[in-house]
C-alpha positions, 0 to 999 in steps of 0.5 A: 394593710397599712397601704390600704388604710393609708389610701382610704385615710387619702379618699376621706380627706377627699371625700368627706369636705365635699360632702359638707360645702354646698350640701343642700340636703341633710344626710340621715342615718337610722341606727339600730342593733340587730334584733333579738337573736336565737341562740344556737350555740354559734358565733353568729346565730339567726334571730329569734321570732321576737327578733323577726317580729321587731325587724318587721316594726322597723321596716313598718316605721320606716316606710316613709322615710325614704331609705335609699341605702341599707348597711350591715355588718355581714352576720345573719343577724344584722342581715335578717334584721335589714330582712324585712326593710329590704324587701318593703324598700326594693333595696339592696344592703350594703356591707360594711366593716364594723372594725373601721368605723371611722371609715364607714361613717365618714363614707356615709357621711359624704353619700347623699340619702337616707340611710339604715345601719344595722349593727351590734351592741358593741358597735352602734354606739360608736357609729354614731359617735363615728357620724358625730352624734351622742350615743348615750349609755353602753347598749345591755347585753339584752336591750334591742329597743334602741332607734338612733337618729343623726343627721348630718346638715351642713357640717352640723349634726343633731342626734336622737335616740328613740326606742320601738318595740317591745320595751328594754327593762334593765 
């Protein structure tokens, strides 16, 4: 384990410098909490029709943003919440480890696109603090409305947190 973290700390010092020195596009990452979830007494439960209904909304908003890359944790609801976006965009999502999100922002960070991930509430805010960006408050336990943007541009980043959906009132 130590080995493996010693070689990905090794391909990031790498990597992550030659994503920013003549980078002539901007990386941007879309963020979001999987969608609403249906308990069923598991550890990891599917989403609810409420949850269905909001992971459509999102692929409808980003439609036009050209997606070329989806990650997401490997739990049915992040991966049924990437569902829809999936299918409209023709792409495939991509897994990534939300206990090293050092590694995974840093990775995403240094791949040229526009990229959807899709995580939990414990988990998102870190990502973006991961990329750089403002998280904002604690994600509540049943707030599901929030749509962060980074973007990442020359070694600069500017985050926004938007909100979709059916409104979060905690």
């Amino acid at each position: 384990m130590l080995r493996r973290s010693f070689l990905w700390s090794i391909v990031l010092l790498v990597i992550t410098p030659l994503g920013v020195i003549g980078q002539e596009e901007p990386v941007v990452v879309y963020l979001v909490r999987h969608s609403e979830r249906a308990e069923d007494g598991t550890d990891d439960p599917p989403i609810s029709e409420a949850g269905w209904a909001r992971s459509r909304l999102l692929s409808k908003m980003l439609q036009d943003a050209g997606l070329t890359h989806i990650h997401s944790t490997d739990y049915k609801r992040t991966l049924s919440t990437g569902e829809p976006t999936a299918e409209a965009t023709g792409l495939t999502i991509d897994l990534y480890d939300a206990r090293d999100l050092v590694v995974a922002a840093a990775l995403i960070a240094a791949t040229p696109g526009r990229h959807l991930v899709l995580g939990h509430s414990n988990t998102t805010p870190g990502f973006v603090e991961a990329l750089g960006g403002e998280a904002g408050t604690p994600i509540a336990e049943m707030e599901y409305d929030r749509l962060y943007i980074v973007t990442l541009f020359q070694g600069n980043v500017s985050s926004v947190l938007l909100r979709f959906g059916e409104k979060f009132s905690g």
